[in-house]
CHARMM-style PDB file with segment names, atoms N, HN, CA, C and O in Angstrom:
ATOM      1  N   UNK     1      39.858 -31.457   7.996  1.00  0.00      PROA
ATOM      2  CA  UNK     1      38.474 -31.444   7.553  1.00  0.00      PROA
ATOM      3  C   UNK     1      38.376 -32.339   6.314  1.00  0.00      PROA
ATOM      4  O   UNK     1      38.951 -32.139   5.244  1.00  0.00      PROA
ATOM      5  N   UNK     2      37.523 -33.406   6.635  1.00  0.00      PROA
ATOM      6  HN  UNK     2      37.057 -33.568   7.505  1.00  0.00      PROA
ATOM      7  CA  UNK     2      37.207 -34.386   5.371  1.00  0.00      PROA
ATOM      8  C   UNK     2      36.007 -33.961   4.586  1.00  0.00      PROA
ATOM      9  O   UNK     2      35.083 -33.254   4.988  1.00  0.00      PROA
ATOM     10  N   UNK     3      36.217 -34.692   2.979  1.00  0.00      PROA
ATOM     11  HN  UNK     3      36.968 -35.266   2.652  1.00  0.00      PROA
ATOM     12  CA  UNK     3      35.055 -33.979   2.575  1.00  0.00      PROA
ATOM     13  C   UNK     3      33.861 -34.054   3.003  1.00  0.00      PROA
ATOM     14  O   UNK     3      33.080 -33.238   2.514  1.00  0.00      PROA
ATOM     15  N   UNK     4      33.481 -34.740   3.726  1.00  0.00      PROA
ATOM     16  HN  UNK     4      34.116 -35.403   4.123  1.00  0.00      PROA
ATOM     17  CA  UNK     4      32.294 -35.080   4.671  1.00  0.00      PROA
ATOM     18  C   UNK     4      31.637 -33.803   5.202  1.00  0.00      PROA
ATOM     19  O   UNK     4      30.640 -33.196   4.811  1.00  0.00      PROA
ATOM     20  N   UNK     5      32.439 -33.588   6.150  1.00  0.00      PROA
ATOM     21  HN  UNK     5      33.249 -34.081   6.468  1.00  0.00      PROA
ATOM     22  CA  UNK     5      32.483 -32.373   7.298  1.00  0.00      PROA
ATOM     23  C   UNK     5      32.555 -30.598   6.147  1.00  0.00      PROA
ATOM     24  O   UNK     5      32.001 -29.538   6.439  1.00  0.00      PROA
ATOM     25  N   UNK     6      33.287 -30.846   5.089  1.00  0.00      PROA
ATOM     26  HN  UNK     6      33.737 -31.708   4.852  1.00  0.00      PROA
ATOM     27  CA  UNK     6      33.175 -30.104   4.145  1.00  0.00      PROA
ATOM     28  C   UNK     6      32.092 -29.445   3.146  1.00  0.00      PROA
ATOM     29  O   UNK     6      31.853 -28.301   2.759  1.00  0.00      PROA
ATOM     30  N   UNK     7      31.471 -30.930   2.885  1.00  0.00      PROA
ATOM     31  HN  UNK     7      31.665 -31.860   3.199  1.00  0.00      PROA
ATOM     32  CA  UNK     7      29.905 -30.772   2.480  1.00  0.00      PROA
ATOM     33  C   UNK     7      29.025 -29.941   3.452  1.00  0.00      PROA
ATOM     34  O   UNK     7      28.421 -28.872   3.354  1.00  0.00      PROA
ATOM     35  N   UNK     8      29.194 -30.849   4.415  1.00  0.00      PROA
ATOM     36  HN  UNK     8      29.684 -31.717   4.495  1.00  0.00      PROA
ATOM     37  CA  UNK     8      28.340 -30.527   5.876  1.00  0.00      PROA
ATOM     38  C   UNK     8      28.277 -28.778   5.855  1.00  0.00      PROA
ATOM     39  O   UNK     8      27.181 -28.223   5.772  1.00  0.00      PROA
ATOM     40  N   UNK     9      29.286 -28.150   5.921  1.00  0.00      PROA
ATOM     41  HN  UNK     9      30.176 -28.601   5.988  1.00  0.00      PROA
ATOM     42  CA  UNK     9      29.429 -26.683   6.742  1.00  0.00      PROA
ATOM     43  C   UNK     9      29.009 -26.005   5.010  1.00  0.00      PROA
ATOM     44  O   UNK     9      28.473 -24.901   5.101  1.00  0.00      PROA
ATOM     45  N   UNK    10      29.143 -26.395   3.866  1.00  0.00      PROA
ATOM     46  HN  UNK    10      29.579 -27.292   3.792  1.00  0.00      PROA
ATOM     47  CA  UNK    10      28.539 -25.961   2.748  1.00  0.00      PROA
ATOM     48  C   UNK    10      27.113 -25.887   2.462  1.00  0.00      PROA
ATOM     49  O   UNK    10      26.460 -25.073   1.809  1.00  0.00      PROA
ATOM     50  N   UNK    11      26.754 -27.046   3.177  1.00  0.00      PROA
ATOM     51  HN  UNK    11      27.284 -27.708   3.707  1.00  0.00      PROA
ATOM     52  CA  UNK    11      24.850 -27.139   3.230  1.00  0.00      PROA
ATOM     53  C   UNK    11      24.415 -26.277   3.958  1.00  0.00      PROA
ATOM     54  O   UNK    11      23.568 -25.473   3.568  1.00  0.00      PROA
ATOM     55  N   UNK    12      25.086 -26.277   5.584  1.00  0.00      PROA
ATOM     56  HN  UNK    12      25.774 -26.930   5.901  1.00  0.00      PROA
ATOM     57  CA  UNK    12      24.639 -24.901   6.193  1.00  0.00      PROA
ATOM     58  C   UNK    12      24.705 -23.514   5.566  1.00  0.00      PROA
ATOM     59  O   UNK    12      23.739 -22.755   5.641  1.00  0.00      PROA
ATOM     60  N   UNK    13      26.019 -23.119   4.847  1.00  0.00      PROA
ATOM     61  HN  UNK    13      26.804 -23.735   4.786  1.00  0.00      PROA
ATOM     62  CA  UNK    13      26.048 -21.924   5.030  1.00  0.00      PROA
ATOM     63  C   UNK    13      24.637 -21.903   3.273  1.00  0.00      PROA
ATOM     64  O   UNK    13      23.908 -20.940   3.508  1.00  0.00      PROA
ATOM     65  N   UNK    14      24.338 -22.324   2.391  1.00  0.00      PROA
ATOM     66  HN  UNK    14      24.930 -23.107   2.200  1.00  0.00      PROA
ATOM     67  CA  UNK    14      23.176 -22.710   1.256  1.00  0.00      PROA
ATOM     68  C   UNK    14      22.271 -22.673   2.453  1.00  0.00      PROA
ATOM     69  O   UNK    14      21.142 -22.298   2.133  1.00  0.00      PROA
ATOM     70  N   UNK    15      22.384 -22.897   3.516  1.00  0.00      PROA
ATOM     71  HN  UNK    15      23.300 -23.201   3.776  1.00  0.00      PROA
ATOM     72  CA  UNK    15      20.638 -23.114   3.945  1.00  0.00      PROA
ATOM     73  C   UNK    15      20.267 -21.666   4.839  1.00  0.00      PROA
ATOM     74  O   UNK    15      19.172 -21.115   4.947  1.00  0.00      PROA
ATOM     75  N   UNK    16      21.863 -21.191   5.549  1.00  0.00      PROA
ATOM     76  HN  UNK    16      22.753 -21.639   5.461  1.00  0.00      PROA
ATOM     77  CA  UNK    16      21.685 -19.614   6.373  1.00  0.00      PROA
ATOM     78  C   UNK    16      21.761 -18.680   4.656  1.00  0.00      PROA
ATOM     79  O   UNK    16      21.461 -17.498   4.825  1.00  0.00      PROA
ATOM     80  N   UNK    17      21.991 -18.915   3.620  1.00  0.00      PROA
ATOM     81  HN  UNK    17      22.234 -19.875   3.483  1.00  0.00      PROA
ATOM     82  CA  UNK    17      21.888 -17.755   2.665  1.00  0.00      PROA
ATOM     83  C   UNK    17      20.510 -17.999   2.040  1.00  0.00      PROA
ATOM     84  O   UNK    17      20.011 -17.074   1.398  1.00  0.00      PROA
ATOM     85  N   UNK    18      19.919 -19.030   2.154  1.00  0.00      PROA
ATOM     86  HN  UNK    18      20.324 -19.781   2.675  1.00  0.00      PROA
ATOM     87  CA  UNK    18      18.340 -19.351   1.603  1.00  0.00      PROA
ATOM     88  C   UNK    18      17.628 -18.605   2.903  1.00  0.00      PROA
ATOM     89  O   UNK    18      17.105 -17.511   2.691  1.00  0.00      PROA
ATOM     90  N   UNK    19      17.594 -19.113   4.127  1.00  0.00      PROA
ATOM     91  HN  UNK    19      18.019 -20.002   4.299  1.00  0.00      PROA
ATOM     92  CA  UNK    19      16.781 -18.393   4.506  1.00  0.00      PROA
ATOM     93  C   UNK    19      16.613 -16.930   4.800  1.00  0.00      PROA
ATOM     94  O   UNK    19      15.502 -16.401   4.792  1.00  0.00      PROA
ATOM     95  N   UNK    20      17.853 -16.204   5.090  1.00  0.00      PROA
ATOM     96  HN  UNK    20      18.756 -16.633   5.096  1.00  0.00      PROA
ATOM     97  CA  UNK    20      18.027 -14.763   4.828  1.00  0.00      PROA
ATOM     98  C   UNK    20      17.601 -14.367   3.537  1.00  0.00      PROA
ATOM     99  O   UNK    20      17.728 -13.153   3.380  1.00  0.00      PROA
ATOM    100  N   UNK    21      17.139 -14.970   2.553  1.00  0.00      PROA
ATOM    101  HN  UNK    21      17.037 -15.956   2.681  1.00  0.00      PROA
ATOM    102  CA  UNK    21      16.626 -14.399   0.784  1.00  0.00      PROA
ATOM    103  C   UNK    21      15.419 -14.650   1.362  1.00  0.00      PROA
ATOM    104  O   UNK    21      14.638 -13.699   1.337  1.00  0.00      PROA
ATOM    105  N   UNK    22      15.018 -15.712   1.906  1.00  0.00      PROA
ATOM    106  HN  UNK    22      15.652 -16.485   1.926  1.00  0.00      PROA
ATOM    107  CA  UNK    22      13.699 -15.708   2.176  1.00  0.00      PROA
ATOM    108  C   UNK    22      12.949 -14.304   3.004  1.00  0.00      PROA
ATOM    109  O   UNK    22      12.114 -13.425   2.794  1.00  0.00      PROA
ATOM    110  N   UNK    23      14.133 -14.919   4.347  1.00  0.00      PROA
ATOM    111  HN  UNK    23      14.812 -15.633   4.518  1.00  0.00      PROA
ATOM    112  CA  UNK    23      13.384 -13.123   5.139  1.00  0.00      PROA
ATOM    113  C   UNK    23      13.396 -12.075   4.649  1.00  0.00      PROA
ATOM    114  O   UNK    23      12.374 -11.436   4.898  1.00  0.00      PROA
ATOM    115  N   UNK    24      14.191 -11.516   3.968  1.00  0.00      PROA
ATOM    116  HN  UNK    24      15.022 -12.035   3.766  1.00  0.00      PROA
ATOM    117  CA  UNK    24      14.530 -10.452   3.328  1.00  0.00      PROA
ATOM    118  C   UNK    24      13.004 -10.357   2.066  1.00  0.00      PROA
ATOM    119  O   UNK    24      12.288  -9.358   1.995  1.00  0.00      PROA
ATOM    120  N   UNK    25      12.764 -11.867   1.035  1.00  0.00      PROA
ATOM    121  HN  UNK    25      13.346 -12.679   1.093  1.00  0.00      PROA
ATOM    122  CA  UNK    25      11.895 -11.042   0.167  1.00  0.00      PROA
ATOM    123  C   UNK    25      10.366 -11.593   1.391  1.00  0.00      PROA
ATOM    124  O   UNK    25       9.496 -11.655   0.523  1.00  0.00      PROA
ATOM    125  N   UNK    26       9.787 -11.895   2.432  1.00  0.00      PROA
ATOM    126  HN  UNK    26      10.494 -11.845   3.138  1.00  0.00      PROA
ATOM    127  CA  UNK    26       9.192 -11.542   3.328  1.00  0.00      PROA
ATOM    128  C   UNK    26       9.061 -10.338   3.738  1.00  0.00      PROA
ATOM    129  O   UNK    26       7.918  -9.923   3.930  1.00  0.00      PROA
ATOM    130  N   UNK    27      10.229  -9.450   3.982  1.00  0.00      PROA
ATOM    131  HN  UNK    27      11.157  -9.788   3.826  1.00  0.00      PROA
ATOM    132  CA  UNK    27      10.266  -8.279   4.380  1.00  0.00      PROA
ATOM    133  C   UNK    27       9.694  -7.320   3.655  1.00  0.00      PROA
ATOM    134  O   UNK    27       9.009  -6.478   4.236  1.00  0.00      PROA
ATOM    135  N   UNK    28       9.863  -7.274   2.309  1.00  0.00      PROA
ATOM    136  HN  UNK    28      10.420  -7.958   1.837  1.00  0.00      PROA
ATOM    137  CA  UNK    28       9.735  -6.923   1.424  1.00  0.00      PROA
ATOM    138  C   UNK    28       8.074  -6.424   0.842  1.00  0.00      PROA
ATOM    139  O   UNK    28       7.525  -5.327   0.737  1.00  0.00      PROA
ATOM    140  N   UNK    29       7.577  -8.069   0.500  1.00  0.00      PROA
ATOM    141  HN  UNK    29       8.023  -8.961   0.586  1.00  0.00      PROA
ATOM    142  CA  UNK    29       6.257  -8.287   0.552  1.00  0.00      PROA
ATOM    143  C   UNK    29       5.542  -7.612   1.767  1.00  0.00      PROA
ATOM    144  O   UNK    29       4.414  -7.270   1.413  1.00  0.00      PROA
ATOM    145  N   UNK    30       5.732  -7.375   2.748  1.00  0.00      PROA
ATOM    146  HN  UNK    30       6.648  -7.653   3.035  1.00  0.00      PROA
ATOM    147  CA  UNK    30       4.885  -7.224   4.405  1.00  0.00      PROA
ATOM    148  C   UNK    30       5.153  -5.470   3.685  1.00  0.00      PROA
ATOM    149  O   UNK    30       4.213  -4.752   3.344  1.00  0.00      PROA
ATOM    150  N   UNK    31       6.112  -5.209   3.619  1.00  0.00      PROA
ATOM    151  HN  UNK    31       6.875  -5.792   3.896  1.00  0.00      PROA
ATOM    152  CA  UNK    31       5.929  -3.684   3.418  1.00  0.00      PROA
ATOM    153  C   UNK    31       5.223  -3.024   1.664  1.00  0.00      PROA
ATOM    154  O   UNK    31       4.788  -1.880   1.539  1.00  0.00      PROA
ATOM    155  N   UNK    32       5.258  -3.758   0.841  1.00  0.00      PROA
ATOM    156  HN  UNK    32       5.611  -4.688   0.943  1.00  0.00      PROA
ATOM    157  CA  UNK    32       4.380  -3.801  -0.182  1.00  0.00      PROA
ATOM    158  C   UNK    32       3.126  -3.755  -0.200  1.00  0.00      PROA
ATOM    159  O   UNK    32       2.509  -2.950  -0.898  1.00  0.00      PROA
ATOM    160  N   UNK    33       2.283  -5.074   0.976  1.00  0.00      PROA
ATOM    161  HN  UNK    33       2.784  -5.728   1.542  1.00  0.00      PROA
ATOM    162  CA  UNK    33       1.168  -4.560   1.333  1.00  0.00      PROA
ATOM    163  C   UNK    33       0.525  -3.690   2.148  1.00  0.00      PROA
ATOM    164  O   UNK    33      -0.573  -3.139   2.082  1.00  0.00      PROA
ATOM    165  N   UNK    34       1.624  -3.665   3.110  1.00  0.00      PROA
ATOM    166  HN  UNK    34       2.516  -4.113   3.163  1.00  0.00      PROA
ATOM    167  CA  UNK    34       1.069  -2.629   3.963  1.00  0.00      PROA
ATOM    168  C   UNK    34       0.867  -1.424   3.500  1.00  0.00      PROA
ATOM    169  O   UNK    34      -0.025  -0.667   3.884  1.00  0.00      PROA
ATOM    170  N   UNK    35       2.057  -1.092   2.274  1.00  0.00      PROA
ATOM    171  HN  UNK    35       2.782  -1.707   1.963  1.00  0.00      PROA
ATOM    172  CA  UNK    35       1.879   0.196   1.628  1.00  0.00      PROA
ATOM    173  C   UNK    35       0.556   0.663   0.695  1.00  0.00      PROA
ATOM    174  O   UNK    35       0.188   1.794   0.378  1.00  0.00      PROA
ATOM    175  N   UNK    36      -0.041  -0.729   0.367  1.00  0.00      PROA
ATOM    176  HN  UNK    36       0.258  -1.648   0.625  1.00  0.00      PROA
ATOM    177  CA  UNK    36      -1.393  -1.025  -0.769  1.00  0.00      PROA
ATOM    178  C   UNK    36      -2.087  -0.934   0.023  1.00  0.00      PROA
ATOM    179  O   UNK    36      -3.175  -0.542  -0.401  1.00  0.00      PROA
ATOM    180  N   UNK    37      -2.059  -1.152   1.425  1.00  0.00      PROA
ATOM    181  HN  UNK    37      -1.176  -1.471   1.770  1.00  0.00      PROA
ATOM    182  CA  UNK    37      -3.581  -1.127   2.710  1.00  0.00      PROA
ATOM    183  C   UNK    37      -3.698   0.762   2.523  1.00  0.00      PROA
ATOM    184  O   UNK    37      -4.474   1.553   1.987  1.00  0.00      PROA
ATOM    185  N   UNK    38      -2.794   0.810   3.088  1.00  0.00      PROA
ATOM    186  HN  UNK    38      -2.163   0.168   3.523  1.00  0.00      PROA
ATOM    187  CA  UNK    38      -2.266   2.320   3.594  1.00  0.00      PROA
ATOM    188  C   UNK    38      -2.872   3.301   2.133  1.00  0.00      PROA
ATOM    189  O   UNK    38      -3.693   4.216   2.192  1.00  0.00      PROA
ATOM    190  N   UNK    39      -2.250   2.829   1.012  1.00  0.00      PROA
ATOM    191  HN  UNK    39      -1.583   2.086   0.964  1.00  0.00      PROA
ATOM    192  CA  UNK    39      -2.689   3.936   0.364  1.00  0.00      PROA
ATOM    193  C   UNK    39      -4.394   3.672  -0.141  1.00  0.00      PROA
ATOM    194  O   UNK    39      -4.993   4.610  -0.665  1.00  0.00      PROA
ATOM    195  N   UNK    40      -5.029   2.440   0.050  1.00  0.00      PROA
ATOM    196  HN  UNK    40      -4.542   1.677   0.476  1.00  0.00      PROA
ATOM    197  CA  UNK    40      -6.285   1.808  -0.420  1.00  0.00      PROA
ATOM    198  C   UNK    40      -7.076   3.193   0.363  1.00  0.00      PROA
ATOM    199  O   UNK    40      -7.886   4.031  -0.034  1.00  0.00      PROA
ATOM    200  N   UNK    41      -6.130   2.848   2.131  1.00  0.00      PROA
ATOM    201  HN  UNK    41      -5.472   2.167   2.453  1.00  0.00      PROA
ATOM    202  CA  UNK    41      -7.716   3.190   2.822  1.00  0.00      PROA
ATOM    203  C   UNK    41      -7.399   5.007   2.554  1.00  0.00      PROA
ATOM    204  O   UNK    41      -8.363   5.747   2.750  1.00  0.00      PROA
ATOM    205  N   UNK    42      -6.313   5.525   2.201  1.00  0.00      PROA
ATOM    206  HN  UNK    42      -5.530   4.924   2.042  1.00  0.00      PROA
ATOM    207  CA  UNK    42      -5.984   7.038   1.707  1.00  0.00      PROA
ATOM    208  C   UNK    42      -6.945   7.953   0.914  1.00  0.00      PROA
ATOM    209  O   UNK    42      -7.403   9.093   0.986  1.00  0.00      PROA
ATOM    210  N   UNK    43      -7.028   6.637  -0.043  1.00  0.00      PROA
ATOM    211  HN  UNK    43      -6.656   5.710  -0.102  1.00  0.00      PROA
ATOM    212  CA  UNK    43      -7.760   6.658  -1.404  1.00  0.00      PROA
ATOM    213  C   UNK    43      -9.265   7.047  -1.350  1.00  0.00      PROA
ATOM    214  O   UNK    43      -9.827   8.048  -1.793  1.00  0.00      PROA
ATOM    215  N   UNK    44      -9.932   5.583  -0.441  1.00  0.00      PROA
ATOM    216  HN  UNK    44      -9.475   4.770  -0.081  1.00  0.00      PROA
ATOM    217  CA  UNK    44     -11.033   6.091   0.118  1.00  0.00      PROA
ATOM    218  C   UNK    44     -11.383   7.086   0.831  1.00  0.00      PROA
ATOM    219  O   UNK    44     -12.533   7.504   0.695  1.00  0.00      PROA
ATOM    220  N   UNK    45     -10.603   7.643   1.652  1.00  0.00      PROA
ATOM    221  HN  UNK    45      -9.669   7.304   1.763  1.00  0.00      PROA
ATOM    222  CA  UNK    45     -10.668   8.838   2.354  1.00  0.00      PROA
ATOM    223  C   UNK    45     -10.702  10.137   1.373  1.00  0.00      PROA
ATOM    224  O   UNK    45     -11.244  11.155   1.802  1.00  0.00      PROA
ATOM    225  N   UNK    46     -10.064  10.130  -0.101  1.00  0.00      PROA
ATOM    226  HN  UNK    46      -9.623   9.303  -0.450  1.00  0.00      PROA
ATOM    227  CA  UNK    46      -9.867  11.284  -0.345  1.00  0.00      PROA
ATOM    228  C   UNK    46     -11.481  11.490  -1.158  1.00  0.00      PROA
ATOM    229  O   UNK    46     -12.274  12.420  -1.308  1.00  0.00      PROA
ATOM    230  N   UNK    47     -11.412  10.178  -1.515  1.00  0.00      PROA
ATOM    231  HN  UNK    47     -10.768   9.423  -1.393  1.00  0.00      PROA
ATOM    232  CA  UNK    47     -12.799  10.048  -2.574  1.00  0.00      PROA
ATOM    233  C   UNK    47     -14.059  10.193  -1.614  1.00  0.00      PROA
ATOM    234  O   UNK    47     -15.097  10.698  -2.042  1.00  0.00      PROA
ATOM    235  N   UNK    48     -13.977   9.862  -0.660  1.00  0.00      PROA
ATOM    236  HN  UNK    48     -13.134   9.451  -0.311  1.00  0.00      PROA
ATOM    237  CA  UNK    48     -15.345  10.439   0.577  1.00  0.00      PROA
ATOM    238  C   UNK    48     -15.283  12.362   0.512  1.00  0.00      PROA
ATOM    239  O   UNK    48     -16.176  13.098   0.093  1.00  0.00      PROA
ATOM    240  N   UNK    49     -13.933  12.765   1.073  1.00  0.00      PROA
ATOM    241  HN  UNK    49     -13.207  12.167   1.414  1.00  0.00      PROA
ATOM    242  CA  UNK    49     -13.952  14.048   0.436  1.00  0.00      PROA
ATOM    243  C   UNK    49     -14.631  14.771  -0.484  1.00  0.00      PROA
ATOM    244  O   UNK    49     -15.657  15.441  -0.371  1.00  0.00      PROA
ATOM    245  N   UNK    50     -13.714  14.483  -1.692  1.00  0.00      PROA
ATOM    246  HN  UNK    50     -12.880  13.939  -1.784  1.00  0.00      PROA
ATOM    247  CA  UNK    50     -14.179  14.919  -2.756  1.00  0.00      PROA
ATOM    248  C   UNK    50     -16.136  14.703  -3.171  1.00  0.00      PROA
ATOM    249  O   UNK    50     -17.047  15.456  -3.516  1.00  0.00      PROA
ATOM    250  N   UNK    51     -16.025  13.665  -2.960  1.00  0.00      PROA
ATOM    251  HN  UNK    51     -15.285  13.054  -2.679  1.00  0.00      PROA
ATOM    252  CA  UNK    51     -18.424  13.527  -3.005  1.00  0.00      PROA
ATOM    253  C   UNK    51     -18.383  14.205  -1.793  1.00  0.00      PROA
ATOM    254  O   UNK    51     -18.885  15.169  -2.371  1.00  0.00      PROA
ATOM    255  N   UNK    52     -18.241  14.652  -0.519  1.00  0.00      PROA
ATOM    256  HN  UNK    52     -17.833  13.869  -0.049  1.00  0.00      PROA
ATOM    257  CA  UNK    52     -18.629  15.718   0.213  1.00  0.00      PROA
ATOM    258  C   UNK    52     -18.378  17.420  -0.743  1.00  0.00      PROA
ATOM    259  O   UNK    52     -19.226  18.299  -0.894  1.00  0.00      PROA
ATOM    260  N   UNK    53     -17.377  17.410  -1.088  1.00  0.00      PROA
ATOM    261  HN  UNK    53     -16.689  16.696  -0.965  1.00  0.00      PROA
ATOM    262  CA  UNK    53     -16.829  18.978  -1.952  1.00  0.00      PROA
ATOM    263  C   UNK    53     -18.300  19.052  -2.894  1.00  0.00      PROA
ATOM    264  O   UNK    53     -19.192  19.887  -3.039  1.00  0.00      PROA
ATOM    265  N   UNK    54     -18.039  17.849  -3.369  1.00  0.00      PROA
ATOM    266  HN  UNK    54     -17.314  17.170  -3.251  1.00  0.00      PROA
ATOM    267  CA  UNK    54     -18.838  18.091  -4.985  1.00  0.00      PROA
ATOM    268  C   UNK    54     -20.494  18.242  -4.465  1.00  0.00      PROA
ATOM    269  O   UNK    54     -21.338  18.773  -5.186  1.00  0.00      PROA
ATOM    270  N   UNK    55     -20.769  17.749  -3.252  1.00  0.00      PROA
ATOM    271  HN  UNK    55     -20.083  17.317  -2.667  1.00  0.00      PROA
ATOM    272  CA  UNK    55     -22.204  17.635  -3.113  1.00  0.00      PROA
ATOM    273  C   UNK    55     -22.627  19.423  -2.230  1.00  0.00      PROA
ATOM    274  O   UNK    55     -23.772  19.821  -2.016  1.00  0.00      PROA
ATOM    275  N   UNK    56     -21.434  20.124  -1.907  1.00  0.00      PROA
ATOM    276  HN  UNK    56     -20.504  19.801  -2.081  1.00  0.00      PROA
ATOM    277  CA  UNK    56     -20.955  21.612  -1.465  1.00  0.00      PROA
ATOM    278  C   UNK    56     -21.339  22.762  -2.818  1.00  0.00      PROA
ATOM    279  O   UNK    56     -21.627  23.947  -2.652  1.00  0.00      PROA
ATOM    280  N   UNK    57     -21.260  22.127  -3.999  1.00  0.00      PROA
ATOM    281  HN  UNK    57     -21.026  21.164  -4.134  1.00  0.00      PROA
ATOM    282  CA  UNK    57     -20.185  22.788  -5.303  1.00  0.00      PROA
ATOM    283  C   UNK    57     -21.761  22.415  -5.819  1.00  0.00      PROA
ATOM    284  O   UNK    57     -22.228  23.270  -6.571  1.00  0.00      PROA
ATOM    285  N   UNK    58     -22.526  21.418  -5.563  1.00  0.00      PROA
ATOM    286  HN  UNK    58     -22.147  20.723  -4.952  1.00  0.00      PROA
ATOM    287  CA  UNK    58     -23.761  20.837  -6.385  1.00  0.00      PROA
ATOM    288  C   UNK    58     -25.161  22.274  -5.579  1.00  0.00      PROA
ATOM    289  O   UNK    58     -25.855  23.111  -6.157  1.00  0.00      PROA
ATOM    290  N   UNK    59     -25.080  22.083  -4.762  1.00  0.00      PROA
ATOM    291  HN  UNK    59     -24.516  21.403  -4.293  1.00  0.00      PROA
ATOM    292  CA  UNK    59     -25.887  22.763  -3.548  1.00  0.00      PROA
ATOM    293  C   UNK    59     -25.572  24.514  -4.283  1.00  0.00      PROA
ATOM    294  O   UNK    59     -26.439  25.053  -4.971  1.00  0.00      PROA
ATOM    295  N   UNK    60     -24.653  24.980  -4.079  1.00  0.00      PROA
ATOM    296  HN  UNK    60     -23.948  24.543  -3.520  1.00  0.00      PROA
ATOM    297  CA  UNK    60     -24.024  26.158  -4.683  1.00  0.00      PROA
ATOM    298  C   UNK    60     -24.336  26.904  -5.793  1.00  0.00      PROA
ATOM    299  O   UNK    60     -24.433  28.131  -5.773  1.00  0.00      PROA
ATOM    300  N   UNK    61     -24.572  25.886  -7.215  1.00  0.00      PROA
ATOM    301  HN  UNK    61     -24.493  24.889  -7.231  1.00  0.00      PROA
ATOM    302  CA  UNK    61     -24.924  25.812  -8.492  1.00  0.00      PROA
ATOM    303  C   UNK    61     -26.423  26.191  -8.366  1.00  0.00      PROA
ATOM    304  O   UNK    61     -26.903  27.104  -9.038  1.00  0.00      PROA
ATOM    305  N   UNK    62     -27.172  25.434  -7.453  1.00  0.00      PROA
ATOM    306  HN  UNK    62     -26.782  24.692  -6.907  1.00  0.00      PROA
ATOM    307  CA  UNK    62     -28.231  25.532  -7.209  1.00  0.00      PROA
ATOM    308  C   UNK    62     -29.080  27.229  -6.670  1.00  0.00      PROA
ATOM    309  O   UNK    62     -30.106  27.816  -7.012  1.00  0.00      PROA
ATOM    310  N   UNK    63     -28.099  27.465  -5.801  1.00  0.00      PROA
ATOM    311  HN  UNK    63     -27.265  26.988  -5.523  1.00  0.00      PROA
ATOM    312  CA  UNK    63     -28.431  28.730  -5.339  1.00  0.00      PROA
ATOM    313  C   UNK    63     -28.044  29.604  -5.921  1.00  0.00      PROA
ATOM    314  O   UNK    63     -28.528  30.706  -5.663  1.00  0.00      PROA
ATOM    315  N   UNK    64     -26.963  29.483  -6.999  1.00  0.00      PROA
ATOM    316  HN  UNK    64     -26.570  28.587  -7.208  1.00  0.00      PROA
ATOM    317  CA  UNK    64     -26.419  30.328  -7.845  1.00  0.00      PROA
ATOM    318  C   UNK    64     -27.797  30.460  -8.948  1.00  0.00      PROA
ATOM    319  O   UNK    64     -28.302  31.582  -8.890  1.00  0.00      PROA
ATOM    320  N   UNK    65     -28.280  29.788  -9.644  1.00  0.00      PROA
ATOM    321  HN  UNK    65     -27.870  28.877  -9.691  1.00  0.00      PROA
ATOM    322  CA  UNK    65     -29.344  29.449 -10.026  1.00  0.00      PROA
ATOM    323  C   UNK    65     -30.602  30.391  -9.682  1.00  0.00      PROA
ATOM    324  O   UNK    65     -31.114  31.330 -10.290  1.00  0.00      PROA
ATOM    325  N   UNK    66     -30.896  29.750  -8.442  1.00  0.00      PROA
ATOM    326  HN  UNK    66     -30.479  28.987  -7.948  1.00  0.00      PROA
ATOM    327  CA  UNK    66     -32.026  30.169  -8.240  1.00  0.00      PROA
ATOM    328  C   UNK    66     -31.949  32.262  -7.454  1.00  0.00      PROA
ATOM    329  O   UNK    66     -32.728  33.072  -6.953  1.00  0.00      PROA
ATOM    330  N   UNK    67     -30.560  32.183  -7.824  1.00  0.00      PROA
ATOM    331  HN  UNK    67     -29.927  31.525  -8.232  1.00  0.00      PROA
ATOM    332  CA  UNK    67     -30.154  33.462  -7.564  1.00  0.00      PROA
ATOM    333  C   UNK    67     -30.555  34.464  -8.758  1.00  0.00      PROA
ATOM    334  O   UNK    67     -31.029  35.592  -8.625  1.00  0.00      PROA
ATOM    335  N   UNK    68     -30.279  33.845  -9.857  1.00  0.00      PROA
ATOM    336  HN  UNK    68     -29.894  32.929  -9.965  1.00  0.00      PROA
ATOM    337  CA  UNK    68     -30.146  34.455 -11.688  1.00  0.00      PROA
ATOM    338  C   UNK    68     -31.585  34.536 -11.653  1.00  0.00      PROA
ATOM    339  O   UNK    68     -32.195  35.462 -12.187  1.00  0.00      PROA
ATOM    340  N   UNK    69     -32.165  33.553 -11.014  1.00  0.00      PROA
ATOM    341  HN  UNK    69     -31.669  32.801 -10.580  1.00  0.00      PROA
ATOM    342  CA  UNK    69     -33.591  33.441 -11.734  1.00  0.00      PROA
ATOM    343  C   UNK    69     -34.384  34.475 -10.932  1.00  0.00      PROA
ATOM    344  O   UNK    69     -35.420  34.881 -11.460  1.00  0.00      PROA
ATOM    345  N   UNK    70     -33.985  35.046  -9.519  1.00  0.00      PROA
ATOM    346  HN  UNK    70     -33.143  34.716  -9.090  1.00  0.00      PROA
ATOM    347  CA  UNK    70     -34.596  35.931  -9.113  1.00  0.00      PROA
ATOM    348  C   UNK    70     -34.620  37.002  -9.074  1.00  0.00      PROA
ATOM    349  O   UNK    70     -35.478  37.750  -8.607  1.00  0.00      PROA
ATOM    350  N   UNK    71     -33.065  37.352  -9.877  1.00  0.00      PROA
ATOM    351  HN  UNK    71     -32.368  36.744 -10.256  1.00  0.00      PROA
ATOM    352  CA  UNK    71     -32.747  38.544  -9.868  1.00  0.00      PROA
ATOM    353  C   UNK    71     -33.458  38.980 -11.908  1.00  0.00      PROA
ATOM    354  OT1 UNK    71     -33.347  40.115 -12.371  1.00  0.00      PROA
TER     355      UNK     71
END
């Protein structure tokens, strides 16, 4: 093996360890956002909740209210 052929199989194996860093921080990123989708649309879901609870808890106050006032 001349240094030629030496270089040669050195560039490959720099170019199979670049692109495995690549896939790998790809991999990485894809599950980062997916985890930011995932917990975004969570988020919204809990906060639709909660203004349903509170508009339950608002209604309640009300009749509690107009409960005191009749009694």
């Amino acid at each position: 093996m001349d240094c030629c052929e030496l270089a040669l199989a050195n560039s490959r194996l720099a170019l199979y360890i670049a692109l495995g860093a690549f896939g790998t921080i790809a991999l990485l990123l894809l599950m980062f956002f997916g985890y930011n989708l995932t917990l975004g649309a969570r988020t919204a879901k809990l906060e639709k909740k909660n203004g349903q609870e509170q508009k339950q808890l608002d209604e309640l106050k009300k009749e509690l209210a107009q409960l005191k006032k009749n009694a």
